[in-house]
Every structure is written in structure tokens, then in C-alpha cells.
C-alpha positions in Angstrom: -26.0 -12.9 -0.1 -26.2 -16.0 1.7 -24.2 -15.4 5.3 -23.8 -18.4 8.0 -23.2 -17.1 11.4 -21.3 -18.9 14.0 -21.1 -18.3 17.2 -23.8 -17.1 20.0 -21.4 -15.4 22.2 -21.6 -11.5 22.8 -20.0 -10.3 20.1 -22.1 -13.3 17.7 -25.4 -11.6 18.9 -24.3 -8.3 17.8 -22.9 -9.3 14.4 -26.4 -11.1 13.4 -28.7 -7.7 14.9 -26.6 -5.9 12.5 -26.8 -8.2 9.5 -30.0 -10.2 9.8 -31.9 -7.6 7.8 -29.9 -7.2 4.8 -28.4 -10.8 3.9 -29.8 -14.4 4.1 -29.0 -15.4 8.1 -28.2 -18.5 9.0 -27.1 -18.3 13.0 -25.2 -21.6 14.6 -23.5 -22.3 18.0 -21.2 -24.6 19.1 -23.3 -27.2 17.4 -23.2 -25.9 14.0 -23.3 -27.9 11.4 -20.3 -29.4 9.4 -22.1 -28.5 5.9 -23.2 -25.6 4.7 -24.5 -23.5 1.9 -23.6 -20.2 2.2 -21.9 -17.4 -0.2 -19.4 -16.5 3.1 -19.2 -17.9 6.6 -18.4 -15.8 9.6 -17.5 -17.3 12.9 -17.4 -15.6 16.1 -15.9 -17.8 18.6 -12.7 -17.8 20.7 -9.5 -17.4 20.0 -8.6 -20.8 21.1 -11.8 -22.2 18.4 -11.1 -19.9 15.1 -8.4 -22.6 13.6 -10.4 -25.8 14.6 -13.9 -24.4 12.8 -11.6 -22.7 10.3 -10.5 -26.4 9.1 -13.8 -27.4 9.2 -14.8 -25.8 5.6 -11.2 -25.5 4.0 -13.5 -24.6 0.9 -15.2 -22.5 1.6 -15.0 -18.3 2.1 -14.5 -18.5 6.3 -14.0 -14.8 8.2 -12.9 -15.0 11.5 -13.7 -11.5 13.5 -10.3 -12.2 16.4 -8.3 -9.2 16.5 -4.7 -11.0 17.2 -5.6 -14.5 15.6 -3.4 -14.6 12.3 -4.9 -15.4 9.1 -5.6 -18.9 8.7 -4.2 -21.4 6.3 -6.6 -22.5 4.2 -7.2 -21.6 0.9 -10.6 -19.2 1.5 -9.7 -17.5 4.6 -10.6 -14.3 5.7 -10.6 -11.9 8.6 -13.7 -10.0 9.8 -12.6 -8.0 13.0 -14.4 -5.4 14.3 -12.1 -2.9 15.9 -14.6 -2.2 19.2 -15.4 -2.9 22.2 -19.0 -5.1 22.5 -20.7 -5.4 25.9 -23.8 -7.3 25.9 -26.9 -5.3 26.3 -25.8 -2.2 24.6 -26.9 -1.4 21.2 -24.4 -0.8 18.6 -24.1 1.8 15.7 -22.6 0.1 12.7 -21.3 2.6 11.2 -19.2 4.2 13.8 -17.5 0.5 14.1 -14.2 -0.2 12.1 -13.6 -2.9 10.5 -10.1 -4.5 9.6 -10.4 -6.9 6.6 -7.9 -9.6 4.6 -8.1 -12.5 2.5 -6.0 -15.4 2.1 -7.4 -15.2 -2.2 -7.7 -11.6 -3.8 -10.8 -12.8 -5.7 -12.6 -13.3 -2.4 -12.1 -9.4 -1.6 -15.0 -8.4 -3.7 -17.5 -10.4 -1.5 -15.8 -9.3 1.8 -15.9 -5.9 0.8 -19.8 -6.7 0.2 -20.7 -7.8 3.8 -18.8 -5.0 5.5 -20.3 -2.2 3.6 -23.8 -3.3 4.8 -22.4 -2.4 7.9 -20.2 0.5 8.0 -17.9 2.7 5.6 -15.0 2.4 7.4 -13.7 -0.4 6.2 -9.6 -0.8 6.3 -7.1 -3.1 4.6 -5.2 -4.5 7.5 -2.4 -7.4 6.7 -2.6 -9.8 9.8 0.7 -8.5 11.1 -0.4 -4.8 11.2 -4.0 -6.1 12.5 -2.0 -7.9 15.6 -0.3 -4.7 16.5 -3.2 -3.0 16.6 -5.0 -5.3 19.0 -2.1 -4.1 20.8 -3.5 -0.6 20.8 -7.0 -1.0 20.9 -6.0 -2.5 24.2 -4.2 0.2 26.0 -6.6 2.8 24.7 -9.6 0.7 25.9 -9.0 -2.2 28.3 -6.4 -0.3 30.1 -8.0 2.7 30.2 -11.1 1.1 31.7 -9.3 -0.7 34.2 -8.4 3.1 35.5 -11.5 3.3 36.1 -12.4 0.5 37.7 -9.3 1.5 40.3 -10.6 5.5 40.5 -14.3 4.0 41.0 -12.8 2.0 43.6 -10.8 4.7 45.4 -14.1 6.9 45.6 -15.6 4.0 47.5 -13.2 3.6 50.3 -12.9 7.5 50.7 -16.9 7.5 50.2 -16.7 10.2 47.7 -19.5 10.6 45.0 -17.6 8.7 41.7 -20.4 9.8 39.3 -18.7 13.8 39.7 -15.8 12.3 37.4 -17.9 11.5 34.8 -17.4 14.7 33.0 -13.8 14.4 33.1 -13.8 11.3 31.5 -15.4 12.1 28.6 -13.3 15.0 28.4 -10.5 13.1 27.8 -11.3 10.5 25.0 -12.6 13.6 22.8 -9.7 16.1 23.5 -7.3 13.0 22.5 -9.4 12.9 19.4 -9.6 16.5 18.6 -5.9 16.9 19.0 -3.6 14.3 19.4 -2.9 12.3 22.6 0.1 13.9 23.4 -1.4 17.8 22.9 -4.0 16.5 25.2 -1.9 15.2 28.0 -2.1 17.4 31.2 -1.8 16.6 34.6 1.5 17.0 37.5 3.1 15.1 36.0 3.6 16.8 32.3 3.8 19.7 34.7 6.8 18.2 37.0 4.6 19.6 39.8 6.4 16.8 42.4 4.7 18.5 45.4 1.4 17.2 44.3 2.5 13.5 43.1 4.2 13.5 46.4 0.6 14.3 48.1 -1.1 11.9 45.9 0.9 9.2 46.8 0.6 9.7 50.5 -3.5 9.4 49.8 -3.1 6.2 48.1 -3.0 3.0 50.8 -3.2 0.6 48.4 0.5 -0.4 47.6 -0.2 -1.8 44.0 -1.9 1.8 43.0 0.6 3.6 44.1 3.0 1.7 42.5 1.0 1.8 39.2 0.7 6.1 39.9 4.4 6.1 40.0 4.8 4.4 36.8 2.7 6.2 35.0 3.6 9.3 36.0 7.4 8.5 35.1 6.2 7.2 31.7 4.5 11.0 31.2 7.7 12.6 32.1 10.1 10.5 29.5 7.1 10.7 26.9 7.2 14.4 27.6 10.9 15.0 27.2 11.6 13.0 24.2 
């Protein structure tokens, strides 16, 4: 199969480790060419970009890997996104990483359904409507979630307290949400309604936007538990 890559960026680096060895790579930035010869071409860019390079080969099979970019107009499009999170100098395992697909032309499915398999098994149907909402998700589960720990990490520092003894915990949690469900694995004062201790937390927390955020959450817990 002959595969044109564009787009150097993070998640462009990781997309040609994992395919250079089983399809003929061709690999393009932003100065890519305007013709090319390839089977299927796969663009990695920003969100802002996909549309432009898109109408750049209206005849050609084009996948663009954006989780909440909607499926182009042209006649060959396609959507390549890999539902994961890519940080640059970390390897990636291929076949722990979902990927969403869709074409514009059910004869192009064949093909698609070709590239991703070199990669992974897990390979899943997603209309762009269903793909959008689960950007949505993917999200919370990650971005937010890391962003927790960004504000925990940086609670640790003012208190100098030793942030690496938290690790365990959070490790914890992603596989008892897995093992379970989300909502089995919830714990915590507030699924317990223990207000003496939200009470004490707050009064630990100087910063007014993480207490605010500690409130919020904590009601959200409650109403999710009662429904």
C-alpha cells in the first residue's frame, strides 16, 4: 500500500513509527506537495488545516485523524482518529490504541479498514456525529482528569508534601473504573455525605478557584449519586 503522510507534529511522528514498516511511507509537512501518488493519504495537522489540505486532493482517498472535525465534503473523504492521548517522547502500543473510522464512499472502506488493521484490532465504525460526542468524553476522562492532577501536584507543593505518595492512588482509580463501572467505583465524602470532612477540606484549600472547583464537584457526586 502506498500511504502519504502529512504532517510532522506530535501525533504525525507517532503515526509514521507505527506505519513506516508495513506500507510504502511517504512523510510531508507543511510543505507537502500538491500531487501525489498514493493508494490513501493521511494528514495529521490542526484542526483549523484538515479542510484547506482536505480540498487540496478532492480525488483522492484523504483521512484526517481530528477527533471533533466533521467529515469533509469531498468525494473521497475519510476519518482516521486515534482515540488517545500522544505526548511526544513516549512510545506507543498500537494495538492498545482505538481507532474511530468513516468514509464519505462505502467502496473506500475496504482500504481504510486495511491501514488500521496494521495497527490495531480495535477498530470502530464511528459516524462523525457520534465521533464529536465522543471527543467530548475522551476529554473529561483524560484532559480533565489530568488537569486534577496538575492542581493536586500543585497543592503538594505549597504544603511541601511528597506528591509521588499519590501515585498509587491514581492508578487505582483508572483500573477500578475499568473493572467496574465508573459509578461502582466512585468513593470518597462526598458519595458518603461525610460533610464534616468536605467542610475540613475546604478550610485547607487557600486557593479560591480550587475550592470552588472541590465544591462543584462534590455536589455533581451527590446528584449523580441520588439519581
Amino acid at each position: 500500500m502506498k500511504v502519504a503522510l502529512i504532517g510532522k507534529g506530535n501525533l504525525g511522528h507517532h503515526l509514521y513509527e507505527g506505519l513506516c514498516s508495513h506500507v510504502a511511507l511517504e512523510w510531508y509537512g507543511r510543505d507537502y506537495p500538491r500531487t501525489i501518488d498514493a493508494d490513501l493519504i493521511l494528514i495529521a495537522v490542526p484542526d483549523k488545516e484538515v479542510f484547506e489540505v482536505c480540498h487540496s486532493f478532492k480525488d483522492k482517498l484523504i483521512a484526517h485523524t481530528a477527533g471533533s472535525v466533521k467529515l469533509p465534503d469531498t468525494s473521497r473523504a475519510a476519518v482516521f482518529y486515534p482515540l488517545y492521548s500522544f505526548s511526544k517522547g513516549q512510545e506507543v502500543d498500537w494495538s492498545k490504541v482505538p481507532l474511530l473510522l468513516e468514509t464519505a464512499r462505502k467502496e473506500d472502506e475496504v482500504l481504510l479498514n486495511e491501514l488500521a488493521q496494521l495497527l490495531t484490532s480495535k477498530i470502530f465504525w464511528i459516524t462523525s456525529e457520534k465521533r464529536e460526542k465522543l471527543h467530548v468524553a475522551a476529554v473529561l476522562v483524560n484532559n480533565f482528569t489530568n488537569h486534577l492532577y496538575t492542581l493536586a501536584s500543585d497543592h503538594c507543593t505549597a504544603y511541601e508534601l511528597p506528591f509521588d505518595v499519590l501515585h498509587p492512588i491514581m492508578k487505582q482509580g483508572p483500573e477500578k473504573a475499568i473493572e467496574s463501572t465508573p459509578l461502582k467505583a466512585q468513593t470518597g465524602p462526598a458519595t458518603r455525605g461525610d460533610q464534616n470532612t468536605m467542610d475540613q477540606h475546604l478550610s485547607q484549600l487557600e486557593n479560591d478557584e480550587l475550592r470552588e472547583l472541590y465544591v462543584l464537584m462534590s455536589n455533581s457526586i451527590k446528584k449523580r449519586d441520588e439519581l
